[in-house]
C-alpha positions, 0 to 999 in steps of 0.5 A: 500500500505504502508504494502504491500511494507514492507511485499514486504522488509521482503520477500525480506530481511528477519527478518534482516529488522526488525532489519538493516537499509537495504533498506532505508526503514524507516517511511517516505519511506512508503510515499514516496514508495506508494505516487511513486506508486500511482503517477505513476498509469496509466502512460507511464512507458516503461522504468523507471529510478530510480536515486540514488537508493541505497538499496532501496526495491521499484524497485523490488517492482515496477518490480512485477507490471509492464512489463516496463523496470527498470534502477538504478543509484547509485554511489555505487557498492554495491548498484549496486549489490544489486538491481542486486540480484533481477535478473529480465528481463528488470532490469539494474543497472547503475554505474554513476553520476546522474549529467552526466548520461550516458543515451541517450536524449530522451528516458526515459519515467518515472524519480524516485529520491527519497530522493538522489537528496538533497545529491549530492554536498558538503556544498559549492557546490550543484549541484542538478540543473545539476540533473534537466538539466539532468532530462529533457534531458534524459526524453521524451517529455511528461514523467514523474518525481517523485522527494521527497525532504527535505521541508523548508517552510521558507528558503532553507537550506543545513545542514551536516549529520554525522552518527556516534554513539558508536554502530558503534564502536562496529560494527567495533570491533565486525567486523567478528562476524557481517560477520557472522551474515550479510553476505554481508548485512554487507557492505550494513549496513556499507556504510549506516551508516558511509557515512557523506553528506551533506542534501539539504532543498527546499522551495516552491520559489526554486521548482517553479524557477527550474521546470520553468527554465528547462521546467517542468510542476507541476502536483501535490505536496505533503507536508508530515512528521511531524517535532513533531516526529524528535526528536523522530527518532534521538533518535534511531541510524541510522541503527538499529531497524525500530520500528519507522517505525512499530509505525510511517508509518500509523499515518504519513500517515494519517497526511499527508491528512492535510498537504496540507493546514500547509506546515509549518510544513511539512518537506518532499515533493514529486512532480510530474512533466511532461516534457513540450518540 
């Protein structure tokens, strides 16, 4: 599944994917996506909503398989009009919040956030509960929600992220050499690149709290990344080269099997839960 989806990104956007941080597809997004996959096997997907889903490749990877009815959110307009690009029937792109969604109570019957809701809020303010209050009124009774979060077994935490490196630098120098090159993938790469935001950490204590407080119910939970190769990562800017990605997606995955009994050393999750009443 995991080569599936990045051959679906190649096709999708071409050799620029080998080289551009383009649509969040990195080594840990390989779990993510197929996990998402996987979970979401032979369930109600009349109409699935996908929140903050930026440049992400899995909607269009999803709308291959499935006849349901596929809507992103995201803040960003450029976001928007990427997964717009696709132009498939019953896709839609929605400009919005994801903590006042513009969506009617009730009728959503599959939820997907990967890797969005931890960057909503600021270092003093972190709003994810009015993520998961809303969550649970749009989704039907019975449906859905497949959530990745940041994992800390300890604590949790909120830490700043700050993208800033001297090939960014050179990116703005060189600025209309790149427009040539990227086209309107230039934009895409900017915006992931420069945005600083904050990054949410969730322990176990937290989850529980919060599915019970607004009436979820935990189906299955997965623990997956080893924290041995973050130094590794960070060694390779934000936005260039997916060589760890190549390297890294299988030998991640197959750790992953592992995980369920070390949660110490994990430091994602992905859960699936089901809306009770």
């Amino acid at each position: 599944m995991q080569f599936k989806i990045l051959l679906h990104a190649l096709k999708r956007n071409g050799l620029l994917q080998l080289f551009l941080y383009l649509s969040n597809l990195d080594a840990v997004r390989f779990i993510e996506y197929s996990k998402t996959v996987e979970y979401l096997d032979k369930e109600d997907t009349q109409t699935i909503l996908d929140l903050g889903t930026g440049y992400s490749v899995l909607p269009s990877f999803l709308k291959e398989g499935l006849r349901s009815t596929y809507v992103t959110l995201d803040l960003s307009l450029n976001a928007c009009k990427y997964q717009a690009d696709y132009n498939v029937a019953d896709m839609h792109q929605i400009l919005s919040d994801m903590r006042h969604l513009p969506i009617k109570s009730s009728s959503i019957s599959a939820v997907i956030a990967i890797s969005s809701i931890e960057h909503v809020g600021t270092m003093e303010n972190v709003d994810d509960v009015l993520i998961f209050k809303e969550i649970h009124r749009v989704m039907k009774e019975g449906g859905v929600a497949i959530v990745s979060l940041p994992y800390s077994y300890k604590r949790p935490k909120i830490v700043g992220m700050t993208h800033s490196h001297v090939l960014l630098s050179l990116l703005r120098k060189l600025r209309k050499l790149w427009l040539v090159f990227l086209g309107k993938h230039f934009y895409y790469f900017i915006e992931q690149t420069t945005a600083d935001s904050i990054m949410k950490y969730y322990d176990d204590d937290e989850i529980t709290d919060i599915l019970s407080k607004y009436g979820f119910s935990l189906e299955r939970r997965y623990y997956y990344s080893q924290k041995i190769f973050s130094g590794f990562f960070h060694l390779i800017p934000l936005g260039w080269f997916v060589l760890k990605d190549l390297l890294f997606g299988s030998i991640l995955s197959k750790i992953d099997d592992v995980l369920m009994k070390n949660t110490k050393s994990a430091s994602g999750l992905l859960l699936k839960i089901i809306k009770l009443r």
